[in-house]
FIFI-697949 format. One record per residue (C-alpha): x, y, z negated. Coordinates in steps of 0.5 Angstrom, whole numbers, plus 2048, in hexadecimal, padded with zeros to 3 digits. Example, Ala and Ser with C-alpha at 12.3 -4.5 7.8 and 13.67 -1.06 7.14 Angstrom:
BEGIN
819,7F7,7F0;
81B,7FE,7F2;
//
This chain:
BEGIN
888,86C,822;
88E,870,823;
88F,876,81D;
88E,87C,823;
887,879,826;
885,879,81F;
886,881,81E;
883,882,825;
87D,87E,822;
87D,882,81C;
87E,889,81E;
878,887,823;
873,886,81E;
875,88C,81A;
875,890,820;
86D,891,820;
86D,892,818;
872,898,81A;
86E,89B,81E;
869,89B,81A;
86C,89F,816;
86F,8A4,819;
869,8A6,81B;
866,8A6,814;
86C,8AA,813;
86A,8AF,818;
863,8AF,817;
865,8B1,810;
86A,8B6,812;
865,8BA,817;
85F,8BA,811;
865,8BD,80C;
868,8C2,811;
861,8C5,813;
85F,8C5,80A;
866,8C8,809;
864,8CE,80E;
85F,8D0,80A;
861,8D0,803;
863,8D6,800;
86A,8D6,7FC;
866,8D6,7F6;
862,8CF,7F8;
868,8CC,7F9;
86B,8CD,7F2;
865,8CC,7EF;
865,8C5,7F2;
86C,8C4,7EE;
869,8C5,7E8;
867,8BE,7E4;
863,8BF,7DF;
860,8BB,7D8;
859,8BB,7D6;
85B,8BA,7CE;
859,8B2,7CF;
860,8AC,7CD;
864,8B3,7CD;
86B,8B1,7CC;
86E,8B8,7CA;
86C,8BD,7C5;
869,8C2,7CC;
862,8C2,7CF;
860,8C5,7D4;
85A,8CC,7D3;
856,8CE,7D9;
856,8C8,7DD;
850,8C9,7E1;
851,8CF,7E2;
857,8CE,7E5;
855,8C8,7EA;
84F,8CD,7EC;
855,8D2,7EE;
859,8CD,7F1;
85E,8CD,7EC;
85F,8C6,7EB;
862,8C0,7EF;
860,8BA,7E9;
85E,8B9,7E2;
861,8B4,7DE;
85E,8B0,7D8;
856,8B1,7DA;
853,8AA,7DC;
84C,8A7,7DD;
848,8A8,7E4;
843,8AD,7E0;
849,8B2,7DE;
84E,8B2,7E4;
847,8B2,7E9;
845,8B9,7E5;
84D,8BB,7E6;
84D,8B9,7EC;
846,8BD,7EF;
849,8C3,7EC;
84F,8C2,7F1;
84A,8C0,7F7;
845,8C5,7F5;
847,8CC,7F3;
84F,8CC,7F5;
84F,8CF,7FB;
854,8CA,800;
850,8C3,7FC;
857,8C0,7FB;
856,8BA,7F7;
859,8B9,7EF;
85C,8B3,7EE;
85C,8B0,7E7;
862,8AC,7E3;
863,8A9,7DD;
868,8A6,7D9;
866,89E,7DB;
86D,89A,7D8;
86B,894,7D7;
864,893,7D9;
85E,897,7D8;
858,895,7D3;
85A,88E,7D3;
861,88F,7D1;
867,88B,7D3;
86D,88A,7CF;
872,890,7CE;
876,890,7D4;
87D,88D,7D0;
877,887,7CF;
876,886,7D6;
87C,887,7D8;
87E,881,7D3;
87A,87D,7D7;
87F,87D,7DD;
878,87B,7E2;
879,880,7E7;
871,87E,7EA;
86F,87E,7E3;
871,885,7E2;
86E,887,7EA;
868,885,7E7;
867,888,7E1;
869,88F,7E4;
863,88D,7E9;
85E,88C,7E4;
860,893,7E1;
860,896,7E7;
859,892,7E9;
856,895,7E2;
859,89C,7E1;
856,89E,7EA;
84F,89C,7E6;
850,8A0,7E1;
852,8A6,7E6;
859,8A7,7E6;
85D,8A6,7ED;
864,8A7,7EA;
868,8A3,7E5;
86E,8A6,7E1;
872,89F,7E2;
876,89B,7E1;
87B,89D,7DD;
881,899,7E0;
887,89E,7DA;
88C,899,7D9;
88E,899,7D1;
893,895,7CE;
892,899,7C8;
88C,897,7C3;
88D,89D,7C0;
888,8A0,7C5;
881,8A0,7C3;
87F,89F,7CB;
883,899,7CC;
87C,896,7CA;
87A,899,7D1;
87F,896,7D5;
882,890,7D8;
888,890,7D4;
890,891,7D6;
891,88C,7DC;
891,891,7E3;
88F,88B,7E7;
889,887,7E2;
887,88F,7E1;
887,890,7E9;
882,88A,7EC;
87E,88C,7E6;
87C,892,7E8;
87C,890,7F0;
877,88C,7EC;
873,891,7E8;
873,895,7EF;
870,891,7F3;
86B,88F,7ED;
869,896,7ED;
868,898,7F4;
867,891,7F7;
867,891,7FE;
862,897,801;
861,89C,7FC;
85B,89F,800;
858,899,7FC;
854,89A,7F7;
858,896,7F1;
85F,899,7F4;
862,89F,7EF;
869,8A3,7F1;
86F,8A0,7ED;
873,8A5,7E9;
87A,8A3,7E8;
87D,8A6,7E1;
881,8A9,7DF;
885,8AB,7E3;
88B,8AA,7E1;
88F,8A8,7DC;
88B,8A9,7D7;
88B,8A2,7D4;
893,8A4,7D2;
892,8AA,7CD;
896,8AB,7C8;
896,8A7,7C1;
890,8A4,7C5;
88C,8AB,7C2;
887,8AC,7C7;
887,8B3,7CD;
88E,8B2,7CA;
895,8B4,7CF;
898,8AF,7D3;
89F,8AF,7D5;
8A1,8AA,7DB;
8A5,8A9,7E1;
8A4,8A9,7E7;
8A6,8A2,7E7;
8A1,89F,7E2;
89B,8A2,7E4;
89B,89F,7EB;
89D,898,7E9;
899,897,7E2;
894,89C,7E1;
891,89F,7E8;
890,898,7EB;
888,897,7E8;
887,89E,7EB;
889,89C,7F2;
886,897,7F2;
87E,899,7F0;
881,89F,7F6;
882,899,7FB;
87C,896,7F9;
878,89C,7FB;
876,89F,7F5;
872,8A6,7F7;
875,8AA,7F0;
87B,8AC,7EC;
87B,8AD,7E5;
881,8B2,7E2;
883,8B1,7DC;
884,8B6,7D6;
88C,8B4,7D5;
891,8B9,7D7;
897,8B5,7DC;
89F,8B7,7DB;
89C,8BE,7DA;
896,8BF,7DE;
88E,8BD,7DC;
88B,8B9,7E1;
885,8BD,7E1;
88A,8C1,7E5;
88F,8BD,7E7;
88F,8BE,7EF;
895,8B8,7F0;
890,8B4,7EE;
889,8B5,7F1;
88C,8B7,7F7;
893,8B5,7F9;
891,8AE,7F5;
88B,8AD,7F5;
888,8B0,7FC;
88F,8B0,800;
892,8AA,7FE;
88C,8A6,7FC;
888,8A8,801;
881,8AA,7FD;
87C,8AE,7FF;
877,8AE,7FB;
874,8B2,7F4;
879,8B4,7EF;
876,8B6,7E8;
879,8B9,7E3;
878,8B6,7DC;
874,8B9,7D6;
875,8C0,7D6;
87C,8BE,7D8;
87D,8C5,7DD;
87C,8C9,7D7;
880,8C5,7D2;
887,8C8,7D7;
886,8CE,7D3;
887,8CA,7CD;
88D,8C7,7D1;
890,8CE,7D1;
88E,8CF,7D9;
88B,8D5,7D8;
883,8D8,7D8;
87D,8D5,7DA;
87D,8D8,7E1;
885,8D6,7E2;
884,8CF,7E0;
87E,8CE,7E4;
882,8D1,7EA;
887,8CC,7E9;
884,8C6,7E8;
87F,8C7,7EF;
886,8C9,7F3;
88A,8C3,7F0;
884,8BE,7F3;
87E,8BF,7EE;
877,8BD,7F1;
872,8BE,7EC;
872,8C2,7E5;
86F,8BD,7DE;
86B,8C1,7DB;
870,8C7,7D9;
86D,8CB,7DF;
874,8CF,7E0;
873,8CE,7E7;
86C,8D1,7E7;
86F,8D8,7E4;
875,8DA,7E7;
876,8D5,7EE;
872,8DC,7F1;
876,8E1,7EE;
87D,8DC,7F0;
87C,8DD,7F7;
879,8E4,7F7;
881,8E5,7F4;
884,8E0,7F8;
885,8DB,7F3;
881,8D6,7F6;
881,8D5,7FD;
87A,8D3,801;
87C,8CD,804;
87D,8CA,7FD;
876,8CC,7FB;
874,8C9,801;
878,8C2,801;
875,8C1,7F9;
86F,8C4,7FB;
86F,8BD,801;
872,8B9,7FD;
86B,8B9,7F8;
866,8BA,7FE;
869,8B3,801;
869,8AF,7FB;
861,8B0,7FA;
861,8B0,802;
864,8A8,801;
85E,8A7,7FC;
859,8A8,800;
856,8AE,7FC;
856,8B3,802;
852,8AD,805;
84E,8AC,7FE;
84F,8B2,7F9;
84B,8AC,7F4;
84D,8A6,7F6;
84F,8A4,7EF;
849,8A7,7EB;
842,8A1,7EC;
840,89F,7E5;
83E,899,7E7;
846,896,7E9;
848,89A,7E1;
843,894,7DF;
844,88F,7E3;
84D,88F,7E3;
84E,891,7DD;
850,88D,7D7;
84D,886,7DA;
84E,87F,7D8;
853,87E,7DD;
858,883,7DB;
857,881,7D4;
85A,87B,7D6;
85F,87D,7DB;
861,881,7D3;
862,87C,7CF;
865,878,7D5;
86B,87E,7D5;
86B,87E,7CE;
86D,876,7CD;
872,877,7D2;
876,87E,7D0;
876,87A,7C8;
87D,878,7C6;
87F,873,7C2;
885,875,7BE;
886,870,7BA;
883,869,7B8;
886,864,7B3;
884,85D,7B2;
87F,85E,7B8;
87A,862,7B3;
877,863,7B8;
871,862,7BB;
86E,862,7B5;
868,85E,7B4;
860,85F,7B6;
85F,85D,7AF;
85E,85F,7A9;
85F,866,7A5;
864,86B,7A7;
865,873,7A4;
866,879,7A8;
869,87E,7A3;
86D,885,7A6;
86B,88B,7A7;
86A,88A,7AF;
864,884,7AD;
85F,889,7AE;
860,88F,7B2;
85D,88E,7B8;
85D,894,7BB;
866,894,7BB;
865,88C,7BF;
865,891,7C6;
86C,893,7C5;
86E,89B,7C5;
86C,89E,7CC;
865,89A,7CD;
862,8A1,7CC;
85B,89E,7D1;
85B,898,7CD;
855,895,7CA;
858,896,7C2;
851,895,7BF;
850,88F,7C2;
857,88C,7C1;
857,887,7BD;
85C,887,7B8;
862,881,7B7;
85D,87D,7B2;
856,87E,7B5;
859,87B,7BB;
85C,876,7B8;
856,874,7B5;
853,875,7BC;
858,870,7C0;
858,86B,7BA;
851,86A,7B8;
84E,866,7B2;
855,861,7B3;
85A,865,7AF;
858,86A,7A8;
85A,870,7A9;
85C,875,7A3;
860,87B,7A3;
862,881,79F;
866,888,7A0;
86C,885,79C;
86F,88C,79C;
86E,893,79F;
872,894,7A6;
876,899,7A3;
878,89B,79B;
878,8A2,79D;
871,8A5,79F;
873,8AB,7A3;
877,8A6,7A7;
871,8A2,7A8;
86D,8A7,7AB;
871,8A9,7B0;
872,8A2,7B2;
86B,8A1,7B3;
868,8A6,7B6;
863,8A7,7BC;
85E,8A2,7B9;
863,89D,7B6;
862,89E,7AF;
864,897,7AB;
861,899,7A4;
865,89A,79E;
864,895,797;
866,89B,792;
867,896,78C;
86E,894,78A;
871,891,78F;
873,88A,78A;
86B,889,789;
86A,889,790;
870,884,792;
86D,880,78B;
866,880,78E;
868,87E,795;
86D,878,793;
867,876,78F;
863,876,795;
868,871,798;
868,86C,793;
864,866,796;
866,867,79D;
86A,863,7A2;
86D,869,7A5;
86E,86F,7A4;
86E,875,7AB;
873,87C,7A9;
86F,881,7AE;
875,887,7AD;
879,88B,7B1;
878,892,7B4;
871,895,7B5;
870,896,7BC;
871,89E,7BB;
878,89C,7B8;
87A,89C,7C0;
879,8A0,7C6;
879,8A8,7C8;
87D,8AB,7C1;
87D,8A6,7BD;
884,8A4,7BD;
887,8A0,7B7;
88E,8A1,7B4;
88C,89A,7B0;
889,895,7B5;
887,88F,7AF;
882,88D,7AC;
880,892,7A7;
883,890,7A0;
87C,890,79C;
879,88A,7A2;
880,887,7A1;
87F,887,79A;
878,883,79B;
87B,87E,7A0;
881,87C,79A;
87A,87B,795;
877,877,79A;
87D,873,79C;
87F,871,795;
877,86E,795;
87B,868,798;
875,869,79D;
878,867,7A4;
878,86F,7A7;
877,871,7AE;
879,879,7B0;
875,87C,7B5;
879,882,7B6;
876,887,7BA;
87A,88C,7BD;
87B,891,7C2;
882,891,7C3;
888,88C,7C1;
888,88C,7BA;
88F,88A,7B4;
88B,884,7B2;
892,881,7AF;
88F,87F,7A8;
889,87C,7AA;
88D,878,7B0;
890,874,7AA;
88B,874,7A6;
884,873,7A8;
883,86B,7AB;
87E,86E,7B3;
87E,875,7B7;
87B,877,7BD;
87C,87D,7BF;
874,880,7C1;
876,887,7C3;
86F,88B,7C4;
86B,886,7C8;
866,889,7CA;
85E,889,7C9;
85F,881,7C8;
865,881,7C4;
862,87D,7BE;
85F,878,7C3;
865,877,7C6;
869,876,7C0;
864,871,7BE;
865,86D,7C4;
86D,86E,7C3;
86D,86D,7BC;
868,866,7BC;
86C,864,7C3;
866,865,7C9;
86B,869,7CC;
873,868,7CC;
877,86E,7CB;
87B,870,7D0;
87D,877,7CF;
884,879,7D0;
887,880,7CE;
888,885,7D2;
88C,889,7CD;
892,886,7C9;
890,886,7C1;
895,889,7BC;
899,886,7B7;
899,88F,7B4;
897,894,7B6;
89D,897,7B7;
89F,893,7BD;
89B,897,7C0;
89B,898,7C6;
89C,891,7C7;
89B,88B,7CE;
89D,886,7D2;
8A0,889,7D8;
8A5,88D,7D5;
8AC,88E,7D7;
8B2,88B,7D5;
8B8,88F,7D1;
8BF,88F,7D1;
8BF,88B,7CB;
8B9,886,7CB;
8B7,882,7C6;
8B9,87B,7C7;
8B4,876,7C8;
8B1,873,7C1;
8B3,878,7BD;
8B1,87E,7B9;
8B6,882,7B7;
8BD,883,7B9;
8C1,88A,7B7;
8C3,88E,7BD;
8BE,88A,7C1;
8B7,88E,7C2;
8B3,88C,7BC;
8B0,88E,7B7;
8B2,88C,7B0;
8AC,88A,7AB;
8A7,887,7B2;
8A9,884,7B7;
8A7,886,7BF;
8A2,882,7C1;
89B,882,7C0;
896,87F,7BC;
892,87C,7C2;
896,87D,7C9;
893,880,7CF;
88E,87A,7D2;
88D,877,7CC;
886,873,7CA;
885,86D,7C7;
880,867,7CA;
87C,862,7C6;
880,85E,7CB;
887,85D,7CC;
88B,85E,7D3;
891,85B,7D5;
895,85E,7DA;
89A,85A,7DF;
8A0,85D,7E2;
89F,862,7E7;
8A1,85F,7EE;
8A3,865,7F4;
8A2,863,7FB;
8A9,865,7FD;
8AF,869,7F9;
8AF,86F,7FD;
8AA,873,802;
8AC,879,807;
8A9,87F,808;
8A3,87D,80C;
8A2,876,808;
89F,872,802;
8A0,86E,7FC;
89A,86A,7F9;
89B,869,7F2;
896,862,7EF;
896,861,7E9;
892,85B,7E5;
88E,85C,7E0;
88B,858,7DB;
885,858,7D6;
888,853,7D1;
883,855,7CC;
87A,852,7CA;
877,858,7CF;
876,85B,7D4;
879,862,7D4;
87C,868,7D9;
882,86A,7D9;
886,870,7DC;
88C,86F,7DF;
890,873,7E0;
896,875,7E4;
89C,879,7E3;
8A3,87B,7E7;
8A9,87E,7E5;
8AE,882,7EB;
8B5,880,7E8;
8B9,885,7EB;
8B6,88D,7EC;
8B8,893,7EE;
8B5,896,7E8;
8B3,891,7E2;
8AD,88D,7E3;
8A9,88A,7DD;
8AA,884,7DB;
8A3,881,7DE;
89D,884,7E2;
897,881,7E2;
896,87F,7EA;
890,879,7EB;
88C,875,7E6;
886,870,7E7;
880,86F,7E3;
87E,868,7E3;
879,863,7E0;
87D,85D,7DE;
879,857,7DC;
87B,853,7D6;
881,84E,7D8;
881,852,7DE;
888,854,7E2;
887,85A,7E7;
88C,85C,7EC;
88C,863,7EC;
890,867,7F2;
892,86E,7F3;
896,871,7F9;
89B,876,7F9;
89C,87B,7FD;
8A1,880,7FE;
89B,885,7FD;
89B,883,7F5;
8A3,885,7F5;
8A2,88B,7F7;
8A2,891,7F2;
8A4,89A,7F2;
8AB,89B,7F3;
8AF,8A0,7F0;
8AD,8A4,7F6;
8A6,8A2,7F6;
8A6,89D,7FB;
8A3,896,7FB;
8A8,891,7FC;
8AA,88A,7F9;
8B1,88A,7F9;
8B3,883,7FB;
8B7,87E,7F6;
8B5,879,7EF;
8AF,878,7EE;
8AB,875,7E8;
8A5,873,7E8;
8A1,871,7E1;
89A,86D,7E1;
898,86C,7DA;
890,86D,7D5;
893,874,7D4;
899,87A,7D5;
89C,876,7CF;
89C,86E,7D0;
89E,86C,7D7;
8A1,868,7DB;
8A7,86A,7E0;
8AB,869,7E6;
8AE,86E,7EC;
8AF,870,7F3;
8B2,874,7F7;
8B0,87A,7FC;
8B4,87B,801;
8B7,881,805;
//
């Protein structure tokens, strides 16, 4: 069948589901015009107002007079108030006492899973399974709809590229193209294909934009950048969830080359509505409208004008468009078909959930018990998380360990339950979540004697500790001098086989303000880990971290690492199965790890200077250096170990050069060389040779993940198309610029093989 038949066949077959949604598309239409004509300026300002109930609050205002206000028709949502009996009580009073029964739609923050937590986003995004992320955001999805949310303030698809940055834990990592298809990816999961359906939730895409890119990775901080670097390493993720048909945008805190974009009209509307073609819900941050007074835009009134005519649909809690957008347009400062776009944007977003249809659709009871924290998502939990660990290190094939014998658990991360979740699990089930001891003890069984012992506190400092264990997270202190503690631990280790450091961050060591200027392991837990080394004990450190963290020292020192993020409400099952070899670690970095902090920002697809660094070395005068560390990381962008070795062949191309129209199939074979059967990711790179303007020395473009068996060789084959050449111009246009490629296929960004080939004109 010739190409054009093909397409007939296919526009064909579309033709009917086209129809079919034009015609929702005016029936939709027609009920909002005749609502809209029956609304008084204030209902419609009232339905941008989003409100908080008080519960998971993520900021330091709560809202007051709630009911009252919904009964007037003053509010549009609520954020932050679950269980059907809740948001059915809200909800009655929107369709009962308010005089047009517009329904409220309920948000939550749902990150990474609602009561059956997932690992913080940075783990799942170490995984590099696109399905299995679909799927996680599917559970969240089906468990936060039982519980009476219809829109989730997610993904968050910020690149990051420096760890400084507490909300690193939060995103996807510092790689535009990975980030891009794990928020399609998260979209999809959310929304599913239908969100009328009962287990469907509006996606939020955030933070719009650049947030991922402040300044000395302190959190709402200035972000400054070209035109040219915001198209091609920073916006890719927010396109992406905008193409996958996300029906919400979240704005983010930070200023952008001078303008907040709470108030940024380039970005929300000549970007992300005109360029983009978004038509969907845009919402303000935490109280971001009114936090342009602190940016030094004006009062109350000025700002929320501001931010409504720069493309802002709905106010987070400041409630700066419910007082002053009437007097705004009294004065002519705001024009009425702007409240009315904004107005239509919120009525279309509960239109396309269904709540015109059904004001109750998320709130039976019976589902909340049947859908939530089941069997089979604790599974799907422990799963993930064995697949986002990351095996940094394993000397001597340490492990896996045996399932005999006796092995310690000694570190202050041993016996904190509530902080295995990971930071933003503010639905997760901290209570019931077992801590990394228990489920170890429950994974193992009777087969391996378990013993552990604080070690040491998180921190030296207790005020220090306080504000890195809040929200429930407390790990309590041991006040005794610190030397009798570490004398009683080591005591503790001295009949064992092995001995397990459980160190690292506390999980509120990362997230929303919880930037770090030093991102290693606190002095006080590398103390412990040099005690428990000198055991002559073989050790293993099971990091727990929510960023890339300088982890030089115990990179030489301590024999095993596998890196575990926050895995969730399975973390210390899934990590027994890692540790004990029911599971192969198959993780791979999404963030480059520093040697120090003060490489920061640091990754893999950066530009070349006039004067790079020679290959193989690390210091030259009056090349681009440092003099006292070298420029590369301590673990590279893709980095994982296995328990298996994987050999790669050398790249074969299926032609040299390609045209415009063309292709060029990359194979490559692929090797487990080692005793188990293993996944491996493998990734592929390119490099544009000769640019109109610099390009970086290598951007991710395809990988795989694949099962090999042992002994096993697997032919694995990419295609190349000029669309993966493409990139933003210095005019902004997308083109691919032809001319000497390099292809790089390798385990990850650093160890990979190479050939080249040519674009033609």
């Amino acid at each position: 069948m010739n190409r054009s038949k093909f397409g007939l066949i296919i526009c064909a077959l579309a033709l009917p589901f086209l129809a079919q949604a034009q015609q929702n598309d005016r029936k939709m239409n027609q009920f909002l015009d005749d609502l809209m004509s029956k609304m008084t300026l204030q209902e419609k300002i009232g339905q941008l107002n989003l409100v908080t109930a008080g519960e998971a609050v993520t900021g330091s205002v709560v809202s007051t007079g709630v009911e009252q206000k919904i009964a007037e028709g003053k509010i549009g949502g609520i954020f932050s108030l679950s269980t059907p009996e809740k948001t059915r009580r809200a909800q009655e009073i929107a369709m009962k006492q308010s005089r047009l029964k517009i329904p409220i739609i309920f948000g939550m923050d749902v990150i990474h899973g609602y009561r059956t937590a997932f690992p913080i986003p940075l783990g799942l995004a170490a995984s590099w399974d696109l399905d299995l992320i679909q799927q996680t955001a599917r559970i969240a999805a089906k468990e936060a709809t039982a519980d009476g949310i219809h829109w989730a303030f997610s993904p968050m698809v910020d690149i990051s590229r420096d760890a400084r940055w507490g909300r690193i834990s939060e995103g996807s990592g510092e790689d535009p193209y990975l980030g891009s298809l794990i928020a399609a990816a998260m979209v999809r999961g959310l929304q599913s294909d239908d969100l009328r359906a009962k287990d469907a939730m509006l996606a939020c895409v955030k933070h719009f934009a650049l947030y991922g890119a402040a300044e000395s990775g302190r959190d709402y901080n200035t972000t400054d950048m070209s035109l040219h670097r915001m198209y091609n390493e920073y916006f890719p993720p927010y396109k992406a969830a905008v193409d996958a048909g996300v029906g919400s945008v979240m704005v983010s805190f930070n200023d952008i080359n001078g303008v907040p974009a709470s108030a940024n009209k380039w970005l929300l509307t000549d970007v992300l509505r005109q360029d983009w073609g978004f038509k969907g819900l845009v919402v303000s941050d935490y109280t971001g409208v009114n936090e342009l007074v602190e940016h030094g835009l004006g009062d109350l009134q000025e700002v929320s004008k501001l931010s409504l005519n720069a493309g802002m649909d709905m106010d987070m809690v400041g409630e700066g468009f419910l007082t002053t957008l009437e007097k705004s347009v009294q004065e002519g400062k705001v024009k009425q078909e702007r409240i009315d776009a904004a107005c239509r944007a919120v009525l279309e977003a509960k239109y396309r959930l269904g709540l015109f249809d059904d004001p109750y659709k998320n709130t039976d009871s019976k589902r909340a018990k049947t859908d939530i924290y089941t069997p089979a998502h604790l599974q799907k939990a422990r799963e993930a998380a064995t697949k986002s660990f990351v095996l940094l290190k394993n000397e001597n094939q340490l492990l896996p360990l045996k399932k005999q014998g006796k092995v310690a658990v000694i570190g202050p991360l041993a016996n904190t339950g509530s902080n295995m979740p990971g930071t933003w699990s503010v639905s997760a089930d901290h209570a019931n979540t077992p801590s990394l001891v228990e489920g170890m003890r429950a994974a193992l069984g009777n087969k391996v004697e378990i013993i552990t012992h604080l070690g040491s506190n998180l921190l030296e400092d207790a005020a220090y500790q306080e504000r890195a264990t809040m929200f429930g997270r407390t790990i309590p202190r041991d006040e005794r001098d610190e030397e009798a503690i570490l004398a009683e631990a080591i005591a503790a280790t001295s009949d064992v086989d092995v001995i397990v450091a459980a160190l690292g961050e506390a999980s509120e060591m990362s997230g929303e303000s919880s930037s770090r200027v030093d991102i290693g392991i606190p002095a006080i837990q590398q103390r412990l880990l040099k005690k428990l080394l000198a055991t002559g004990k073989p050790v293993v450190l099971v990091l727990f971290a929510g960023r890339p963290m300088t982890i030089v020292g115990e990179s030489e020192s301590v024999p095993a690492i596998l890196n575990v993020w926050f895995g969730g409400s399975e973390t210390g099952k899934a990590v027994a199965d890692v540790l004990f070899g029911d599971v192969n670690p198959s993780g791979k970095l999404p963030a480059s790890f520093p040697k120090h902090v003060g490489q920061l920002p640091l990754y893999y697809a950066h530009k070349n200077t006039g004067r790079p660094l020679a290959k193989g070395q690390w210091f030259e005068k009056f090349r681009s250096n440092y003099i006292d560390v070298d420029n590369e990381p301590l673990y590279p962008f893709g980095f994982g170990l296995s328990y298996t070795q994987f050999d790669y062949g050398q790249p074969q191309l299926s032609a040299t050069s390609m045209t415009a129209d063309g292709k060029i199939e990359v194979q490559i074979d692929v090797t487990n060389s080692g005793n188990w059967d293993g996944e491996e990711v493998v990734q592929l790179y390119i490099r544009d040779l000769v640019g109109s303007v610099t390009r970086p020395v290598k951007e991710l473009k395809k990988f795989e993940k694949v099962l090999i068996k042992k002994g096993e060789t697997k032919k694995i084959s990419f295609t190349l198309q000029e669309e993966d050449l493409k990139f933003f111009n210095q005019e902004l246009h997308w083109v691919a610029e032809p001319g000497e490629f390099e292809v790089f296929v390798g385990t990850n960004s650093r160890d990979t093989q190479v050939a080249k080939f040519t674009l033609n004109q």
